[in-house]
C-alpha positions as CSV (number, residue, x, y, z in Angstrom):
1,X,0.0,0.0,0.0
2,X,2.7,2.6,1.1
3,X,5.7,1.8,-0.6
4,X,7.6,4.6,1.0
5,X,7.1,3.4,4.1
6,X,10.0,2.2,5.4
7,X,10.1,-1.1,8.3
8,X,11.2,0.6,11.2
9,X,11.3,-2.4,13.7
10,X,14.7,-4.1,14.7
11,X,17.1,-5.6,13.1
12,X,15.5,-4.1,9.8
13,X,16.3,-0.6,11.0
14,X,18.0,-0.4,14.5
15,X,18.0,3.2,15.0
16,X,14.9,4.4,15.1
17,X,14.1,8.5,15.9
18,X,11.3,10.3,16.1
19,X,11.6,11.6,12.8
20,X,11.3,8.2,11.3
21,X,8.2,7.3,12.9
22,X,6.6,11.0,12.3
23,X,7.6,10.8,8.9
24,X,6.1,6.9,8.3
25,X,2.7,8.3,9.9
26,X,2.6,11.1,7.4
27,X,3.1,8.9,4.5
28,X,0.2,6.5,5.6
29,X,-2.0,9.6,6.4
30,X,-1.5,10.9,3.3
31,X,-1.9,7.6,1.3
32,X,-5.5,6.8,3.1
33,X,-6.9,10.6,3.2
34,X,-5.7,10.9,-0.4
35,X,-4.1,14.8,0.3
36,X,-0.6,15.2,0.3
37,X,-1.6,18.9,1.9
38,X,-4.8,19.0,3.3
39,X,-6.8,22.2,2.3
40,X,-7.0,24.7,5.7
41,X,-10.1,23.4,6.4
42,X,-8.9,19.8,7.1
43,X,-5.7,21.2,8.5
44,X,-6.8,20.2,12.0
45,X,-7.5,16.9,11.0
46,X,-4.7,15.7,9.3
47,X,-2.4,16.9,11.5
48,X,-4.2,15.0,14.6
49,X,-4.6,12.2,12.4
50,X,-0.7,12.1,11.8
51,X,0.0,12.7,15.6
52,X,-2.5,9.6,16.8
53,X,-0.6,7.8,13.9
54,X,2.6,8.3,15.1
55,X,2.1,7.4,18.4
56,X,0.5,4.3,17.9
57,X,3.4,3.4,16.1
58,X,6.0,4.3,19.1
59,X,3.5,2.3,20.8
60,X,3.9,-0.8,18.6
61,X,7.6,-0.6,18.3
62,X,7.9,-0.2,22.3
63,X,5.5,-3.6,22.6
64,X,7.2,-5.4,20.1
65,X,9.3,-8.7,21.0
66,X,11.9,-9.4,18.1
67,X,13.2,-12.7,19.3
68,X,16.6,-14.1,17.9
69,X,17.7,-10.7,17.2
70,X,19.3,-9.4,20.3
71,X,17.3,-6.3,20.1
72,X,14.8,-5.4,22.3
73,X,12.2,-2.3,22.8
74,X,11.5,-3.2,26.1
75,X,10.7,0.1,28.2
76,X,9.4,1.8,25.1
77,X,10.4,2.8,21.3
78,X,13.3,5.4,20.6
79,X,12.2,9.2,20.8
80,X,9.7,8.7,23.4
């Protein structure tokens, strides 16, 4: 669906910042809502939409168990 997307769970991508995961919820927000740049009018939206986005992602990263990889996200994702 989003090929820009980029996996950002260990070993894939070991580092991940805030940026990474901001930028990933913007790319899915603007794939399903169709705007690249909302009009002003759905300004507040989007940008809410991206945030919620984002942070269920931290959210997932911080729960997920990567066994066999030596990494773990234990205590919760980078750039929390």
């Amino acid at each position: 669906m989003c090929r820009s997307i980029r996996t950002l769970r260990p070993p894939v991508t070991p580092e991940v910042g805030d940026d990474d995961i901001t930028a990933a919820a913007l790319q899915y927000v603007r794939k399903v809502s169709g705007f690249r740049s909302p009009a002003a009018h759905n300004r507040e939206a989007f940008d809410r939409a991206v945030a919620e986005v984002a942070e269920a992602t931290r959210r997932l990263l911080g729960d997920l168990e990567v066994r066999g990889s030596g990494a773990s996200r234990t205590g919760g994702a980078a750039g929390s």
